[in-house]
C-alpha positions as CSV (number, residue, x, y, z in Angstrom):
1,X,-47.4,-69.6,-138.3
2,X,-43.9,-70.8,-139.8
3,X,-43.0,-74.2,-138.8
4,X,-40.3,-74.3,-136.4
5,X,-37.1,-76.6,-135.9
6,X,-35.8,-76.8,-131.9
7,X,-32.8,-78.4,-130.9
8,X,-31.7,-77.8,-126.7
9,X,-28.6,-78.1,-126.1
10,X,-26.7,-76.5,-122.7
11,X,-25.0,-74.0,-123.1
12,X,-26.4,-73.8,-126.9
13,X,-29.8,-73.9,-128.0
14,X,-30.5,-73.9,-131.5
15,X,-34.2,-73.0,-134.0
16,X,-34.2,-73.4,-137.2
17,X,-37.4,-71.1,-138.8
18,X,-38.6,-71.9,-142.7
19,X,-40.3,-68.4,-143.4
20,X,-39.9,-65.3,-142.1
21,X,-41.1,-61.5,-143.8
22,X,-38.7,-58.8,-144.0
23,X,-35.4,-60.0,-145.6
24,X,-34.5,-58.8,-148.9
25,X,-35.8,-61.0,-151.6
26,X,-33.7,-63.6,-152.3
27,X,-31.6,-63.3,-155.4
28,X,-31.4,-65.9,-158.2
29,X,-28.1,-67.2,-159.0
30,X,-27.8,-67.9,-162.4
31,X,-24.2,-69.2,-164.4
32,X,-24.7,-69.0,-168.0
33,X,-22.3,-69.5,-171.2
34,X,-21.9,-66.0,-173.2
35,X,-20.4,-65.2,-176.1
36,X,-18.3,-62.1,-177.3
37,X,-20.6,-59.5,-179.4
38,X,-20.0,-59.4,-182.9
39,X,-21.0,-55.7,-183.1
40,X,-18.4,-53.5,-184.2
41,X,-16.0,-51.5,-182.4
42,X,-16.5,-54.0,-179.8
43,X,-14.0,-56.9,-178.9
44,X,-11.2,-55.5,-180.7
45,X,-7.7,-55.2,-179.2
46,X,-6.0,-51.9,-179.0
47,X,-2.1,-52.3,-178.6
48,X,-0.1,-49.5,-178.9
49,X,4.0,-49.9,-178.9
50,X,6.1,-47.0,-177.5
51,X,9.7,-46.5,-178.0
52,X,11.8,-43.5,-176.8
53,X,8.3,-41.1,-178.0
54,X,7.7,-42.8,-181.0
55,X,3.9,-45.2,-181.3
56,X,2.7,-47.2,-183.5
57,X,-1.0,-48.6,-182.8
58,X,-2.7,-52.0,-184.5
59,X,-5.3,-53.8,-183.7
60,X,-6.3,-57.3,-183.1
61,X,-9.7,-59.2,-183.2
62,X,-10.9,-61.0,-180.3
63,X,-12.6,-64.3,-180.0
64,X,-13.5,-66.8,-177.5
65,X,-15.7,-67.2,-174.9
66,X,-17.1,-66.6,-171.5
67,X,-18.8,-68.6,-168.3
68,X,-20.3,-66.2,-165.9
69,X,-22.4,-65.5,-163.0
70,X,-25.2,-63.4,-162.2
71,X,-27.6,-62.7,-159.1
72,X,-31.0,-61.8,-160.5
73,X,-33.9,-60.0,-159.1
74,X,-36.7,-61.2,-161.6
75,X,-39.2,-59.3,-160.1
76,X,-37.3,-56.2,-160.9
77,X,-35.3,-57.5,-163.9
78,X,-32.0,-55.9,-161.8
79,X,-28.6,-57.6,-161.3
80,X,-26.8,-56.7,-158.3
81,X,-23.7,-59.2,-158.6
82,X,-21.7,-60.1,-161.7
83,X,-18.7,-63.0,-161.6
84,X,-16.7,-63.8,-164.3
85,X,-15.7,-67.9,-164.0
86,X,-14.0,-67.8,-166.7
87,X,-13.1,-66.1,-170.1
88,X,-10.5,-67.5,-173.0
89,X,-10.0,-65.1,-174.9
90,X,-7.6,-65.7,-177.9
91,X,-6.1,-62.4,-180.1
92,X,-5.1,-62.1,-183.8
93,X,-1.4,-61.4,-184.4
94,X,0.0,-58.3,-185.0
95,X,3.2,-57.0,-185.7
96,X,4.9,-53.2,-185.5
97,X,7.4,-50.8,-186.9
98,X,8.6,-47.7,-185.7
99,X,10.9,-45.5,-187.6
100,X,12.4,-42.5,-187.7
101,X,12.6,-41.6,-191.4
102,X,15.2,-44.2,-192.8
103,X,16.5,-45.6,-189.6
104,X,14.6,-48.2,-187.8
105,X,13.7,-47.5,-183.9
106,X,11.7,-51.0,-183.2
107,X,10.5,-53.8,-185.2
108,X,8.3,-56.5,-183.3
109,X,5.4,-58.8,-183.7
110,X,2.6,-60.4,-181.2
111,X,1.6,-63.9,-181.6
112,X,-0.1,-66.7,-180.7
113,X,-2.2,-64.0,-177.8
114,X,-4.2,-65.4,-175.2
115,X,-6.1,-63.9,-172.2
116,X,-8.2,-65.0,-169.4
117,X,-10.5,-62.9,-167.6
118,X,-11.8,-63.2,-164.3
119,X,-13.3,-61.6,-160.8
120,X,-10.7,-60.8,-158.3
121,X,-13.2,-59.0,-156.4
122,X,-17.0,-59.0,-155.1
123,X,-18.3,-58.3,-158.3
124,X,-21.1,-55.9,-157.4
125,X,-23.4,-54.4,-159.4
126,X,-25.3,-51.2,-158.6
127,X,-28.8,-52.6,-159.5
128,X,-30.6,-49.0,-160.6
129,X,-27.8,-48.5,-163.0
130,X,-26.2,-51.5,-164.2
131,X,-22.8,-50.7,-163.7
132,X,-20.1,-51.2,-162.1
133,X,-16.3,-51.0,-161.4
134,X,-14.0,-52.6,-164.0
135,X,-11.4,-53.0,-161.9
136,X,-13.0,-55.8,-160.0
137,X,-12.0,-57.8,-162.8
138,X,-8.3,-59.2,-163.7
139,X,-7.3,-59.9,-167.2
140,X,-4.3,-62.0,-167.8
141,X,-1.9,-63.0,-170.8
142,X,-0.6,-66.2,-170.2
143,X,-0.2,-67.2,-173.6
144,X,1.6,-66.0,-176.8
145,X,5.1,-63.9,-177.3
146,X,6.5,-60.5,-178.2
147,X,9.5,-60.8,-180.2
148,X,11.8,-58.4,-182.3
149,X,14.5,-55.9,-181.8
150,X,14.8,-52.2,-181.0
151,X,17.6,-50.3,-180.6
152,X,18.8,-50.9,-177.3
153,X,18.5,-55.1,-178.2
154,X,16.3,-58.0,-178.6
155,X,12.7,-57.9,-177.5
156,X,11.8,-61.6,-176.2
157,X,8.8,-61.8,-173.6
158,X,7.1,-64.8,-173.4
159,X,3.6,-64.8,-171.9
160,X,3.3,-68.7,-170.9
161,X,6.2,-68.2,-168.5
162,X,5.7,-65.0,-167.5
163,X,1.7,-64.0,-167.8
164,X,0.8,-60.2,-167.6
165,X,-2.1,-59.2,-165.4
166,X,-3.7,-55.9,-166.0
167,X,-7.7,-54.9,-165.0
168,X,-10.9,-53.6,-166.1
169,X,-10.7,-49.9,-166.2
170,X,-13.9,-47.6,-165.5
171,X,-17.2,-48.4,-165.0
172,X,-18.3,-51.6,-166.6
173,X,-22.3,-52.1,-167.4
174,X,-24.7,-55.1,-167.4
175,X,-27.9,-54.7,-168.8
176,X,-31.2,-57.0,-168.7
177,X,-33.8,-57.0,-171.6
178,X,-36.7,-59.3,-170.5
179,X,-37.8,-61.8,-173.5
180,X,-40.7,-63.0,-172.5
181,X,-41.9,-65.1,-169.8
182,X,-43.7,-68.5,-169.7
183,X,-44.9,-70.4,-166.2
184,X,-42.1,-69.4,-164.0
185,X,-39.2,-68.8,-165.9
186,X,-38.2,-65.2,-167.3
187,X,-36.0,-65.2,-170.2
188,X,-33.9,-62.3,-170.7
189,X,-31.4,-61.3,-173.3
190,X,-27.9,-60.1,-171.0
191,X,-25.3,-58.0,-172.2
192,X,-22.1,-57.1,-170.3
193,X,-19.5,-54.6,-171.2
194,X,-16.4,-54.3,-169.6
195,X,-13.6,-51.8,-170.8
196,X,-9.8,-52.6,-170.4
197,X,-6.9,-51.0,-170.0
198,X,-3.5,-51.9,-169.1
199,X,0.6,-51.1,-169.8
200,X,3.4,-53.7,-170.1
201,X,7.1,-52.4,-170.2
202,X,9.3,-54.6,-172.4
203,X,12.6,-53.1,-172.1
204,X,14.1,-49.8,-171.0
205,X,12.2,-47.1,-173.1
206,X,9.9,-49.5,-174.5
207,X,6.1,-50.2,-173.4
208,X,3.3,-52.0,-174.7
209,X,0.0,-50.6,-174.0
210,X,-3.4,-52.2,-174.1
211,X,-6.7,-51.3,-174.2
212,X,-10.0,-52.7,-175.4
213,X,-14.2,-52.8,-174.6
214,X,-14.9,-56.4,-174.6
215,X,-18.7,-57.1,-174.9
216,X,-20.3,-60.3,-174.3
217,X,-24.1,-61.3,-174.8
218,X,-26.4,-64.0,-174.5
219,X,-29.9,-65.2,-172.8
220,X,-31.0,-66.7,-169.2
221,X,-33.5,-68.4,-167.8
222,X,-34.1,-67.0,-164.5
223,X,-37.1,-68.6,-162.0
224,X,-39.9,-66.0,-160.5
225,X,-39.7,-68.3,-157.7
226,X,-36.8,-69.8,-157.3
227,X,-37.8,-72.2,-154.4
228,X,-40.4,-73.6,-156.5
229,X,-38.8,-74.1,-159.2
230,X,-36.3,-75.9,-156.9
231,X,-39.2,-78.0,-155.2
232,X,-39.9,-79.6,-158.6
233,X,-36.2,-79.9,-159.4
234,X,-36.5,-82.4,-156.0
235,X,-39.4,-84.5,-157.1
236,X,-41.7,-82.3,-154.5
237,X,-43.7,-80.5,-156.7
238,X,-46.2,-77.7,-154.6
239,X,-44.6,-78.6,-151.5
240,X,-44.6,-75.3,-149.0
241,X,-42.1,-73.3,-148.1
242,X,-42.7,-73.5,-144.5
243,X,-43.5,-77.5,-144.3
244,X,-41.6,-80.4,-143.9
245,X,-42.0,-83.1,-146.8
246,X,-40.7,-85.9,-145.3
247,X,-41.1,-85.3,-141.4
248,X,-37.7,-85.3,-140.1
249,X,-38.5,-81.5,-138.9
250,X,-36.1,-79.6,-141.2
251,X,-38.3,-76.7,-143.3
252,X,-38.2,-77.3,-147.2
253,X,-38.0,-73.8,-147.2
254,X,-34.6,-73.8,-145.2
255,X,-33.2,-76.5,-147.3
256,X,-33.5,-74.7,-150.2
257,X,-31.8,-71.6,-148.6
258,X,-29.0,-73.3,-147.3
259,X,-28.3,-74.9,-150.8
260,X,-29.2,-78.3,-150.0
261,X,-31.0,-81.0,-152.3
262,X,-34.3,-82.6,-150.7
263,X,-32.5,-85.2,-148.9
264,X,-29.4,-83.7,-147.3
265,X,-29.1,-82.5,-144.2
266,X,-26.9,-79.6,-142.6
267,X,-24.2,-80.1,-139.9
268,X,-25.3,-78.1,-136.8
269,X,-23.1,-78.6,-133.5
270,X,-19.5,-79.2,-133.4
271,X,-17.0,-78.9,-130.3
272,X,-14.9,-75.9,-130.5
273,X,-11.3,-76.8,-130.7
274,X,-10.2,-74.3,-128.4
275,X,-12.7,-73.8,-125.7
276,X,-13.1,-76.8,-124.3
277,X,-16.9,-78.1,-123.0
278,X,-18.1,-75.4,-125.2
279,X,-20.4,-76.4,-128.3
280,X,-20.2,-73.7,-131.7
281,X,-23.2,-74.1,-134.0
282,X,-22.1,-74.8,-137.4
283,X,-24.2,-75.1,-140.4
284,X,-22.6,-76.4,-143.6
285,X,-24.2,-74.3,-146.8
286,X,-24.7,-77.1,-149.7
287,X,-22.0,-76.4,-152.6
288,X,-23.5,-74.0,-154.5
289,X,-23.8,-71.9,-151.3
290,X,-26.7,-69.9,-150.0
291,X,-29.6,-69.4,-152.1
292,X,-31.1,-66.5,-150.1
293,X,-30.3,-64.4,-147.4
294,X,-30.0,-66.0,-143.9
295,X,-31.2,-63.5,-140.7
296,X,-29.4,-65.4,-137.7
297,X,-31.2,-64.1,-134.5
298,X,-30.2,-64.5,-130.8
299,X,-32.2,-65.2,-127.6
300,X,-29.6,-64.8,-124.6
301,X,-30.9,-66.2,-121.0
302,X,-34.4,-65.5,-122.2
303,X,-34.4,-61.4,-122.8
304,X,-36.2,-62.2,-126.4
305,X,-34.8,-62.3,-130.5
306,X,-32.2,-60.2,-131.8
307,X,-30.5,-59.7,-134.6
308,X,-26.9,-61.6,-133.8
309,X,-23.8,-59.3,-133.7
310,X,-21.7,-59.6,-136.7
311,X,-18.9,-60.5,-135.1
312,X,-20.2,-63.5,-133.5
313,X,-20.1,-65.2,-136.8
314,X,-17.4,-66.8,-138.9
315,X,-17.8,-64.2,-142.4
316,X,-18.9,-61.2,-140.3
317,X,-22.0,-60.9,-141.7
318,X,-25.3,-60.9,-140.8
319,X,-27.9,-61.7,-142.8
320,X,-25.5,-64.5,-144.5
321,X,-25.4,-63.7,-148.1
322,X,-26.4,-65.1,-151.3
323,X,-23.5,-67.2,-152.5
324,X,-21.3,-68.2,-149.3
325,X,-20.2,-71.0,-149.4
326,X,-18.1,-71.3,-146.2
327,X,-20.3,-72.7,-142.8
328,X,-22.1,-70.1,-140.8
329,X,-20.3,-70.8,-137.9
330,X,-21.6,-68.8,-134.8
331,X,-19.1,-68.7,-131.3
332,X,-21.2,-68.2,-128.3
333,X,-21.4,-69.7,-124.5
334,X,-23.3,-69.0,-121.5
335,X,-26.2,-70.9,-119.5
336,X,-29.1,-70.8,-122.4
337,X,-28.4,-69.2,-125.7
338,X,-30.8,-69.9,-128.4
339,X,-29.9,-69.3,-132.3
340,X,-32.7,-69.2,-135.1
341,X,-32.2,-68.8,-139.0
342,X,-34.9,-67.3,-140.5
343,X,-35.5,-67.0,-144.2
344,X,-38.1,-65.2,-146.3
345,X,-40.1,-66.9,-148.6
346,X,-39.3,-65.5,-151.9
């Protein structure tokens, strides 16, 4: 039997369960440093620069590097969420000349190029494939300048004070290669390509278009079980998932899912600021969020567990996913209302 955490409280009454069968396994959440593939074809800038039909293309080589995080499945070497922290990427300069025969249409160069790359959006990952949708992913020039002439004036565009944003384009991949594996780490070699594609208009009848497959690699360390490996992180070594190591009734196991270190402790009631005499449960997730999946069930007046409405917690969903970081904050009343969070043991 799972050890169990009651608090009673009128209207609200509150358990807290360490172990529970039948949640999705949890997913490891891994942020690694990668670096940009050296393999050809790959991290090299395609700009092309149109004026009034005519193009001229160059390209630049990129360099730089990349922080990123992935939720792993290490029992079936899948990824089903990629986020990009953070990516400085810096661009070698080019320049361009368009012509038609003897008479000059556009003369400009790009220097001093740099980009950032980062998640705007969820960041899934379809975890049969690989892949997934470039566009969840924002590139921006914020460094750097485009200067020249053309034949309708100067060309002057200066990145720092005016940044370009643009997107991934297409379907991006990730891919996993398992290493090897030794006690409870797996080590995998990661690759992630992501293809780009954007447009920039510098002056009437003159664009700047962009394009580009950037492809970044490196290895992980993922845990099989990533609430032991936590448990000897903390100096508890062994400890169960469903036990309590120091006696103060709060499941190691739930610790660990709510993103807590040994000896920290959740916040669980808190007055609600606009109903007054009635108590909301709030549990504050530990910084680095949740580490598994969280199943908040209901017992209202005694009529048994259910799963609790969506819309009866703060983020709207239910189970709480890996990575929140806001409280699961749950708005109820009534004469006896009992919550539970139930985790599985991964």
């Amino acid at each position: 039997m799972p050890t169990l955490l009651s608090f009673y409280l009128r209207p609200i009454g509150v358990i807290l369960l360490g172990a529970f069968s039948g949640l999705a396994p949890a997913q490891v959440r891994i942020t690694t440093s990668l670096s940009l593939s050296e393999e050809p074809a790959t991290n090299v800038l395609n700009v092309t620069l149109s004026a009034f039909g005519i193009e001229d293309e160059e390209s630049s080589d990129l360099s730089g590097a990349v922080e990123a995080t992935l939720e792993v499945n290490p029992r079936t070497d899948e990824v089903s969420r990629l986020t990009i922290n953070s990516a400085d990427l810096t661009a070698t300069d080019m320049s361009f000349s368009l012509a038609i025969g003897q008479i000059s249409v556009a003369e400009v160069s790009l220097n001093g190029i740099e980009a950032t790359i980062d998640t705007s959006q969820a960041g899934w990952v379809d975890p049969t494939t690989g892949q997934f949708d470039a566009g969840e992913h924002e590139v921006t020039l914020h460094e750097g300048v485009i200067t020249g002439s053309s034949v309708v004036g100067e060309v002057n565009e200066n990145f720092s004070e005016s940044p370009v944003s643009g997107a991934g384009s297409g379907t991006g991949e990730v891919a996993l290669s398992r290493i090897g594996i030794k006690g409870n780490t797996v080590t995998y070699n990661v690759v992630v390509i992501l293809p780009v594609e954007f447009s920039n208009p510098l002056q009437e009848g003159v664009d700047v278009r962009v394009n580009s497959t950037v492809k970044f690699e490196g290895e992980i360390e993922v845990p099989l079980d990533p609430f032991a490996a936590w448990a000897e992180l903390q100096g508890i070594p062994n400890a169960p998932f469903s036990g309590d190591h120091d006696g103060d009734g709060v499941p190691n196991g739930l610790l660990w899912a709510l993103g807590y270190d040994v000896d920290a402790r959740p916040t669980l009631f808190a007055p609600d600021p606009l109903i007054p005499g009635q108590v909301d449960i709030v549990v504050e997730h530990g910084p680095a969020g949740i580490r598994a999946p969280i199943l908040v069930e209901g017992n209202f007046n005694q009529a048994g567990w259910t799963a609790l409405d969506p819309f009866l917690l703060l983020g709207f969903e239910n189970p709480v996913p890996v990575g929140e970081v806001l409280p699961t904050v749950v708005f109820l009343s009534g004469d006896q209302n009992f919550i539970r969070l139930r985790v599985e043991k991964p």
